[in-house]
C-alpha positions as CSV (number, residue, x, y, z in Angstrom):
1,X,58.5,84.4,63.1
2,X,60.7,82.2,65.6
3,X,63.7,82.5,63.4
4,X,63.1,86.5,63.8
5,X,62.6,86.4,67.3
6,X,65.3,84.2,68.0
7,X,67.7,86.6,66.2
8,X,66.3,89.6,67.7
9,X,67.4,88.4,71.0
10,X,70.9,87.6,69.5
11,X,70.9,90.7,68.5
12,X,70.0,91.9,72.1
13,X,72.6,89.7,73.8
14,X,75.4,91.9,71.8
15,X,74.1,94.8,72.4
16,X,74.0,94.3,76.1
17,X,77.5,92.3,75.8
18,X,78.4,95.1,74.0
19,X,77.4,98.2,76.4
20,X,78.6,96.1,79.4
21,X,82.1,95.8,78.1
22,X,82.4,99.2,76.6
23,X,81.2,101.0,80.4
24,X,83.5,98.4,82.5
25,X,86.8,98.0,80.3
26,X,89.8,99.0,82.3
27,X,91.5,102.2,81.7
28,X,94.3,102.9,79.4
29,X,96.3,104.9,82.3
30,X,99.3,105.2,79.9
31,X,97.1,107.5,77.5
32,X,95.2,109.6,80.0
33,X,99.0,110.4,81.6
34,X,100.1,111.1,78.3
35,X,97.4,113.3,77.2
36,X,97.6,115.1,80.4
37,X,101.3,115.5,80.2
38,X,100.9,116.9,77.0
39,X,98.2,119.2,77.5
40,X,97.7,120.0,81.1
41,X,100.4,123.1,82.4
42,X,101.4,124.5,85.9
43,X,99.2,122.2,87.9
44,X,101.9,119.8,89.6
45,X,98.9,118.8,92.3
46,X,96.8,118.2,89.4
47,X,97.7,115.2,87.3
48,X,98.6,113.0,90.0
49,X,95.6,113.1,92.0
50,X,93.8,112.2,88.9
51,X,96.0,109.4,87.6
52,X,95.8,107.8,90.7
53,X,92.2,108.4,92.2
54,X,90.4,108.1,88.9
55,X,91.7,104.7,87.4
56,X,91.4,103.2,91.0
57,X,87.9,103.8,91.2
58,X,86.9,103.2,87.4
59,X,88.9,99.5,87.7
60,X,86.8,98.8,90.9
61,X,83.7,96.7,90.1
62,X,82.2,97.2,93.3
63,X,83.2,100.9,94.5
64,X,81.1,101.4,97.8
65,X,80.5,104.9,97.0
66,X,80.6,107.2,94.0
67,X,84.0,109.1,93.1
68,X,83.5,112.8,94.2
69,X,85.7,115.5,93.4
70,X,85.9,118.9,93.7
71,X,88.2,121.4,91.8
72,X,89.1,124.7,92.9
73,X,90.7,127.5,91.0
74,X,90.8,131.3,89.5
75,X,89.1,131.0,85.6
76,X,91.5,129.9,83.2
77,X,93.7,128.0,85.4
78,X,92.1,124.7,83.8
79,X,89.3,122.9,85.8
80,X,87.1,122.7,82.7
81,X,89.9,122.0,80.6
82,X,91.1,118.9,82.7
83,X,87.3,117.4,83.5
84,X,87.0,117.1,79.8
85,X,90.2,115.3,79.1
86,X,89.4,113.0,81.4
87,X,86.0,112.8,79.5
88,X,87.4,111.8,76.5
89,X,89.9,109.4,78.0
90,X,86.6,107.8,79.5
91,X,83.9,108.0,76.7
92,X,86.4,107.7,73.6
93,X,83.4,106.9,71.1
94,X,80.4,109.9,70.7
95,X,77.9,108.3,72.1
96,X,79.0,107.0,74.9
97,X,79.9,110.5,75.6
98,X,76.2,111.9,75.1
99,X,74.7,108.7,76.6
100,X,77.0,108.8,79.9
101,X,78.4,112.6,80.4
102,X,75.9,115.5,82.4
103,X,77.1,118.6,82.2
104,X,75.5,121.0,84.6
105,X,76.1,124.6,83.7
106,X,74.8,126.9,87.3
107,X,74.2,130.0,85.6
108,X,72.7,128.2,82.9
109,X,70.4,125.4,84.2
110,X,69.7,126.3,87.5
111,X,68.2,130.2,87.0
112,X,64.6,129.2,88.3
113,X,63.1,128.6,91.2
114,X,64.5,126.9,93.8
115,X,62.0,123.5,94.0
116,X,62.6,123.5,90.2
117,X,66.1,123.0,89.8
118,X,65.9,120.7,92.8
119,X,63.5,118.2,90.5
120,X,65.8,118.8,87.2
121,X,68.8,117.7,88.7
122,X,67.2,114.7,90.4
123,X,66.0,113.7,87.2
124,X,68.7,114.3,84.9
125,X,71.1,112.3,87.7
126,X,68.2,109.7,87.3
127,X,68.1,109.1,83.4
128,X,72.0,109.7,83.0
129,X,72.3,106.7,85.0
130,X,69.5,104.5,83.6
131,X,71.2,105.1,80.7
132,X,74.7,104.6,81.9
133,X,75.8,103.4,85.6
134,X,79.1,104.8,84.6
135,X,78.3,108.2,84.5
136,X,80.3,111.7,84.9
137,X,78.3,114.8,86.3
138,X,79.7,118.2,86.2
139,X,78.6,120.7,88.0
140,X,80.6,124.1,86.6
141,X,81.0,127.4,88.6
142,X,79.0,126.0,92.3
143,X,80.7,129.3,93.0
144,X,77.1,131.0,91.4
145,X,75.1,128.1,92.8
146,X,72.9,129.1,95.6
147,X,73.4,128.0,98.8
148,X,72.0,124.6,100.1
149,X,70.9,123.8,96.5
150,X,73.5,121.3,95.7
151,X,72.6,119.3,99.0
152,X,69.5,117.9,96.7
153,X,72.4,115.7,95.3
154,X,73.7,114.5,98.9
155,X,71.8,110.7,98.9
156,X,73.6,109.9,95.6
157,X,77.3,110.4,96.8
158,X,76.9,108.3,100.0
159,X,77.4,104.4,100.3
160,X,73.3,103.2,99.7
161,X,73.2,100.2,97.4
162,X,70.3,101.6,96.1
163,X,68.4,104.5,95.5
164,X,65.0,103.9,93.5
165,X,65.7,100.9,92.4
166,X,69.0,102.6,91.0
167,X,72.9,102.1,91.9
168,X,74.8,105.3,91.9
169,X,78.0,103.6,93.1
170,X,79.7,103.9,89.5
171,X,79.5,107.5,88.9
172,X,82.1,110.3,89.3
173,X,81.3,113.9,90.7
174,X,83.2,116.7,89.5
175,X,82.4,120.0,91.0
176,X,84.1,123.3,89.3
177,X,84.6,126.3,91.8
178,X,86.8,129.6,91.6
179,X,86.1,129.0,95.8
180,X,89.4,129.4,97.0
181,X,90.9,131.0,94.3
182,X,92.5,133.8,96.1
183,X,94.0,131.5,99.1
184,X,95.9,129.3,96.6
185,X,97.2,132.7,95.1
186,X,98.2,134.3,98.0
187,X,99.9,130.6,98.8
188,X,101.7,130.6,95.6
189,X,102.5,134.1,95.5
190,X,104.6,133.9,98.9
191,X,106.1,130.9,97.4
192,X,107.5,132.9,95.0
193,X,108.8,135.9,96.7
194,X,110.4,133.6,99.2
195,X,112.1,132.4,96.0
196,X,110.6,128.8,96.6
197,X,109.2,126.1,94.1
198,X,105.8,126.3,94.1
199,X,105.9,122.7,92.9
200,X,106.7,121.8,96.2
201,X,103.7,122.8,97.6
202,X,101.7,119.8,98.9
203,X,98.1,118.8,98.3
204,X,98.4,118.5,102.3
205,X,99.3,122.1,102.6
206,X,95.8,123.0,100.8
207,X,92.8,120.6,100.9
208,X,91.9,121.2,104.1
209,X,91.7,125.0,103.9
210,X,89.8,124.6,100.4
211,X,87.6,122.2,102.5
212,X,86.4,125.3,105.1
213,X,86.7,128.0,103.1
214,X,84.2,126.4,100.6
215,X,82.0,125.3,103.5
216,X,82.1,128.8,105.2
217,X,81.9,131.1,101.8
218,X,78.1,131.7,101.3
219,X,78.2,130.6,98.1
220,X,77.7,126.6,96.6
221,X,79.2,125.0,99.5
222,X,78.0,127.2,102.1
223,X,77.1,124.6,105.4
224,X,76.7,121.7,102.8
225,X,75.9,118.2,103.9
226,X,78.5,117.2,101.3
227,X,81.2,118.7,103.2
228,X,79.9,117.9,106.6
229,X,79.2,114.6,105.8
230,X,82.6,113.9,104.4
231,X,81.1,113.2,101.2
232,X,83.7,114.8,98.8
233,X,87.0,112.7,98.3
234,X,89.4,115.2,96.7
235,X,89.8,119.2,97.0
236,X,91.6,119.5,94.3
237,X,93.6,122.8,93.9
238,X,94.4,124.8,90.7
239,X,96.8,127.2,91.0
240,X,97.4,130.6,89.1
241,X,99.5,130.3,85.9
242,X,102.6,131.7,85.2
243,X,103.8,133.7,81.7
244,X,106.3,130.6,81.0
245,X,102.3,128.3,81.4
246,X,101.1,130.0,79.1
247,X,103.8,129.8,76.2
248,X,103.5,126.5,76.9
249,X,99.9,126.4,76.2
250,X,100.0,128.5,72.9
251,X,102.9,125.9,71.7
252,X,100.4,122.8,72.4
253,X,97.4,124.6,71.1
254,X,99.9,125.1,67.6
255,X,100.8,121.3,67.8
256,X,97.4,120.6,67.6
257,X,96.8,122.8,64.6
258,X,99.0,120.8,63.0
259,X,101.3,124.4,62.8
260,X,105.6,124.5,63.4
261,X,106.0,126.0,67.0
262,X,107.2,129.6,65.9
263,X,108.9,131.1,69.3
264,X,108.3,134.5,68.1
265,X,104.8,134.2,67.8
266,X,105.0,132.1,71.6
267,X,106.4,135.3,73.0
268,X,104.6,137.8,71.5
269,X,101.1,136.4,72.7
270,X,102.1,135.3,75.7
271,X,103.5,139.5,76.4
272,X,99.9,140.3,75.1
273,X,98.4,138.6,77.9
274,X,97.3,140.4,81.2
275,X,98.9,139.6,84.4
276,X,98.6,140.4,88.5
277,X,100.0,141.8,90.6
278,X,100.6,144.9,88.9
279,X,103.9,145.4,89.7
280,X,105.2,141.8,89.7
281,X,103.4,140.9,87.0
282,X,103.4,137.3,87.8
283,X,100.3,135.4,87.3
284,X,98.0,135.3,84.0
285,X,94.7,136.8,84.5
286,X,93.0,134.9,82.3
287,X,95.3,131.8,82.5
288,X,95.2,129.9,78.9
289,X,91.3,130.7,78.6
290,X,92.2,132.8,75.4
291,X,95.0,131.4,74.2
292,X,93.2,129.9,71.0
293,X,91.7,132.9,70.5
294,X,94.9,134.9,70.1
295,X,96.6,132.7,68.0
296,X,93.8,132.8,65.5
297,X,94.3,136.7,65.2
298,X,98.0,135.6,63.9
299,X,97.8,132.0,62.1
């Protein structure tokens, strides 16, 4: 009986050793660049905000609030897509994924009455981070969320040590929005008829305007204490996507079928695509959202 309980706590001393190292080793910045570089298109604010913010706060061992960002964007310009490449950067193995990841789908999980959905998120934020103090919560279209709703969350984003006898100092927000969507269009559409990069525009030029126009849409943001409080570290903007994006896209989504890049077949879905304004034909409508979809119709 002493020999077992002595190796049961062994046993518990790896584990813990175990958890501990897997939820506080450093990040491997060389493969998240790469595997944004490789997979990420058209978002020159995108990747470096990431690559900088992100590893900065996951190497910190004693951040004095969580990481909170908030991404901004027409549909299929790649919010999702970029929020779960960071995921798997982060939570490599399965279940650390399932164990430290909360996914928060509006439409989905937040349909009832307003007191409910207040309680659910409390307590999913609570046993996520029971579970992991590392944790990633994504909150996807706060577009549909309705207003004052998300300010439920507002006590775990500021600087308390503790909350319930929990820390929520470790934890990343990431907040999807098509909020803003037509500014940053309108922004890189002038760009382009004034025959200008749109790489050089600045995060500078945007964030702030992404910061009212979220807090004065009535919509998810609408006169949040997140915003007012300061709470959010990052507007992060996506921008529209371009026809030569998205035969970037259908190449990488070939590469990863293990399938030879055929150009033909890169042109001829990419022309298949829908794109605005109607006479200039610029932007994607759709961005890369069904890119995948297209080339299974071919392959």
């Amino acid at each position: 009986m002493i020999a077992t309980g002595v190796l049961g706590v062994a046993l518990l001393a790896v584990w813990v050793s175990y958890y501990t190292r897997n939820y506080n080793t450093p990040m491997d910045i060389t493969a998240l660049k790469k595997d944004y570089n490789d997979n990420v298109f058209g978002q020159h604010l995108v990747s470096p905000v990431i690559l900088k913010a992100v590893p900065d706060f996951w190497n910190n061992t004693n951040p004095k609030k969580p990481l909170v960002l908030s991404f901004h964007g027409w549909t299929g310009g790649g919010k999702n897509h970029v929020s779960q490449i960071l995921v798997r950067n982060l939570y490599p193995v399965k279940t650390e994924k399932n164990k430290c990841v909360q996914l928060f789908d509006v439409t989905y999980h937040f349909s009832q009455e307003e007191k409910m959905a207040k309680y659910n998120i409390k307590q999913q934020i609570h046993r996520t981070v029971q579970q992991c103090e590392r944790a990633i919560f994504i909150f996807d279209e706060m577009d549909k969320m309705p207003p004052g709703l998300i300010d439920v969350i507002k006590p775990y984003l500021d600087n308390y040590e503790e909350l319930d006898g929990l820390s929520f100092r470790k934890c990343i927000f990431i907040f999807l929005s098509n909020t803003g969507g037509e500014k940053l269009t309108e922004l890189a559409l002038q760009f382009w008829r004034d025959k200008k990069k749109r790489e050089d525009i600045k995060l500078s030029d945007v964030e702030s305007h992404l910061s009212k126009h979220a807090f004065n849409k009535k919509s998810g943001f609408w006169h949040s204490s997140l915003i007012d409080r300061n709470l959010i570290d990052v507007f992060v903007p996506f921008f529209p996507l371009e026809e030569k994006h998205v035969k970037m896209c259908v190449r990488a989504e070939l590469h990863q079928r293990g399938r030879a890049v055929d150009e033909e077949l890169v042109n001829k879905i990419s022309a298949e695509m829908s794109y605005y304004p109607e006479k200039e034909r610029v932007y994607s409508v759709k961005g890369c959202k069904t890119v995948a979809t297209k080339i299974s119709l071919y392959v």
